[in-house]
C-alpha positions in Angstrom: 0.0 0.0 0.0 1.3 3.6 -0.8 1.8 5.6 2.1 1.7 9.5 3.0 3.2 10.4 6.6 2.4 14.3 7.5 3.1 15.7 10.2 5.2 18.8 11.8 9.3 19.1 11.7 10.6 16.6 14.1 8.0 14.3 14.5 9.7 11.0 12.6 8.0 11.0 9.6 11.4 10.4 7.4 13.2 8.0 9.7 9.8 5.8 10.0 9.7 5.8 5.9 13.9 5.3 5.7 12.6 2.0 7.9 10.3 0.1 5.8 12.6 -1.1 3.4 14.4 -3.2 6.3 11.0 -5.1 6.8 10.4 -6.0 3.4 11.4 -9.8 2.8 14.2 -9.9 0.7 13.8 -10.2 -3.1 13.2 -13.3 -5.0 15.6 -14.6 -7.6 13.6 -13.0 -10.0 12.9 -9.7 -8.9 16.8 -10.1 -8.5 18.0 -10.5 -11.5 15.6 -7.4 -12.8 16.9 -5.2 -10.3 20.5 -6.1 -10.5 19.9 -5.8 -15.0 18.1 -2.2 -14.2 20.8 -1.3 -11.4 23.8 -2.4 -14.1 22.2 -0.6 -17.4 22.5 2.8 -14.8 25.6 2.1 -14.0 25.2 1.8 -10.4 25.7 -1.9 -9.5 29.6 -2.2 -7.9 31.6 -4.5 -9.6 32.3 -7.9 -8.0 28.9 -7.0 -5.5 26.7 -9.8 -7.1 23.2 -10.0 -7.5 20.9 -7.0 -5.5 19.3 -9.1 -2.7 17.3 -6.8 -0.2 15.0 -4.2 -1.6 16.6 -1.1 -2.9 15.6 2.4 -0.8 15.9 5.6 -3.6 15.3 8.9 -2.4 15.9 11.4 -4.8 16.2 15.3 -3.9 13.0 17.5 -4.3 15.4 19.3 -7.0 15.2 16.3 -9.1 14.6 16.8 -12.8 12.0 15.1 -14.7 14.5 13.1 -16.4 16.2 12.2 -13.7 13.3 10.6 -12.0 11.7 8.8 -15.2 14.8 7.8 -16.9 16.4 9.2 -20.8 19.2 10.9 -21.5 21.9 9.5 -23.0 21.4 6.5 -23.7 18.2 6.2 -21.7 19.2 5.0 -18.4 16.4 4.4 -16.2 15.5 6.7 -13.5 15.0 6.5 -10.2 11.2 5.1 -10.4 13.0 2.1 -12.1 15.8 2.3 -9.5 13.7 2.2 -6.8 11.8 -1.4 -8.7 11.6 -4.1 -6.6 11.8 -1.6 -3.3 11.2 1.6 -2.2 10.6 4.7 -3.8 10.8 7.9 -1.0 9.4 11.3 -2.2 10.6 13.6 1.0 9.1 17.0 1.6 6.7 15.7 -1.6 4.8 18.9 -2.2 8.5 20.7 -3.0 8.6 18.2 -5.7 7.6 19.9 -9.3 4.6 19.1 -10.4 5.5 17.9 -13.5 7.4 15.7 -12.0 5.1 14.7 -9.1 2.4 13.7 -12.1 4.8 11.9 -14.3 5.0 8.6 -11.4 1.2 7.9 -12.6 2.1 6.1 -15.3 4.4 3.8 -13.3 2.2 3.5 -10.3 -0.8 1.7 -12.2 1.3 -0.4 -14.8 4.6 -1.3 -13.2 6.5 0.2 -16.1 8.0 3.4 -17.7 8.0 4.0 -21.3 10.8 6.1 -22.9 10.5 7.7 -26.4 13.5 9.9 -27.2 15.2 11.1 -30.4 13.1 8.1 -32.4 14.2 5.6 -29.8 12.1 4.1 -27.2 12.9 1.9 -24.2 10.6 0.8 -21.3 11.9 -0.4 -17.7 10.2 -2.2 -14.9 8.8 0.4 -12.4 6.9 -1.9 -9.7 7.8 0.0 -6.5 6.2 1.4 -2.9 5.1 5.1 -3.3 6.4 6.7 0.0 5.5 10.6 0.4 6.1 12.7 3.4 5.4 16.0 4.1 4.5 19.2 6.6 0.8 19.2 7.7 1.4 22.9 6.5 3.8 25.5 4.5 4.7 26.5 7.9 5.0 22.9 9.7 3.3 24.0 12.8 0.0 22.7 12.3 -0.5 20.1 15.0 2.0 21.5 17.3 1.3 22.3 20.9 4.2 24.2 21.4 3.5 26.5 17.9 0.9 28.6 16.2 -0.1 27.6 12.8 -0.3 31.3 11.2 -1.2 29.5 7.6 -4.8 30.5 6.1 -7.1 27.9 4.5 -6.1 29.0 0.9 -2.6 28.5 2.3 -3.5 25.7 3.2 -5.4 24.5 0.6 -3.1 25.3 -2.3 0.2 23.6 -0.4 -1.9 20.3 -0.4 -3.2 20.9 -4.2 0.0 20.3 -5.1 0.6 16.7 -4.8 -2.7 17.1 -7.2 -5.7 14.7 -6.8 -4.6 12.3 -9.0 -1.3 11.0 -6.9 -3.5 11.6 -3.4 -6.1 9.2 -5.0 -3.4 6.7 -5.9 -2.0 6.3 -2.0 -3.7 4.3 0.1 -2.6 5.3 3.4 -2.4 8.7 5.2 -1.1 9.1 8.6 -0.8 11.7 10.6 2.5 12.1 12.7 3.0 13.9 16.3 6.1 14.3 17.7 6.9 11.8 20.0 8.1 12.9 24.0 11.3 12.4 25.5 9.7 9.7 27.9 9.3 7.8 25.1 12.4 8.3 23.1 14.0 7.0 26.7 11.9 4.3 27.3 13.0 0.3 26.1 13.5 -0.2 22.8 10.8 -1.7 20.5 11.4 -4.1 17.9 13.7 -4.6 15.9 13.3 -4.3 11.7 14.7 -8.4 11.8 11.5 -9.6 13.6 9.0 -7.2 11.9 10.6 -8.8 8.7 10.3 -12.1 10.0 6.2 -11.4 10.5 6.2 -9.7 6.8 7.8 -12.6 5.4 
């Protein structure tokens, strides 16, 4: 399921989302050899490493171009959504993202796969990966916060969420809210660890 955390600064949203690829089972021989093809054709599998095993975690930049996050160029090397097959694909402060480029993961989200026409030559890449989005509840990040005002109006407000665009929000099946969590609790026993969730998952 595609998941939106949003909450205020501080409250865990992008360490919970950097931890969900360490409870997803690791990948099948498969889904292996696609990953480790995609990962080699971008030039980003180390030499000697083997076959990817565990579920790869992409976070690009909210500065990301188009291209960068589709795939083309020279060449047409995929992009991240193709990076990020098999695993985990992180959109961090999401509504910072253009919205060109927010809209252009549609495509991969319902079929699995990106398409690629450039200069008369087309490619297409696997693309089969979990949407993770986080952002402020707010442009200001202090909605929710005891400590803070909010000072955003309801247009504010309302445009800042407009731009993820209706037709991402309708593709994510979960949206949680975040609060910060106390000290007590950042003190307090650990839970558990990613090992055992992945254990249940698998």
């Amino acid at each position: 399921h595609h998941l939106l955390l949003f909450g205020p600064p501080g409250s865990g949203k992008t360490m919970a989302a950097r931890a969900v690829a360490g409870i997803m089972p690791d990948l099948d021989t498969s889904r292996s050899l696609e990953v480790s093809r995609i990962w080699s054709q971008a030039g980003k599998l180390e030499n000697n490493a083997g076959l990817i095993r565990r579920p790869p975690f992409r976070e690009p930049h909210h500065s990301a171009s188009l291209e960068g996050l589709i795939g083309g160029g020279k060449g047409g090397r995929p992009g991240e959504v193709s990076l990020a097959h098999g695993g985990v694909l992180f959109l961090d402060e999401a509504p910072e993202f253009g919205a060109r480029v927010i809209q252009s993961i549609r495509e991969p989200l319902e079929s699995g796969r990106v398409d690629i026409a450039r200069a008369g030559h087309a490619w297409w890449y696997p693309a089969n990966f979990h949407l993770l989005m986080a952002m402020n509840p707010c442009p200001c990040g202090n909605l929710g916060r005891e400590e803070a005002g909010c000072l955003c109006t309801p247009p504010e407000l309302s445009r800042y969420w407009r731009r993820l665009g209706g037709a991402i929000l309708d593709r994510i099946d979960l949206r949680v809210p975040v609060s910060p969590v106390g000290a007590d609790t950042l003190l307090g026993p650990p839970g558990e660890s990613s090992r055992e969730v992945r254990m249940r998952v698998e």
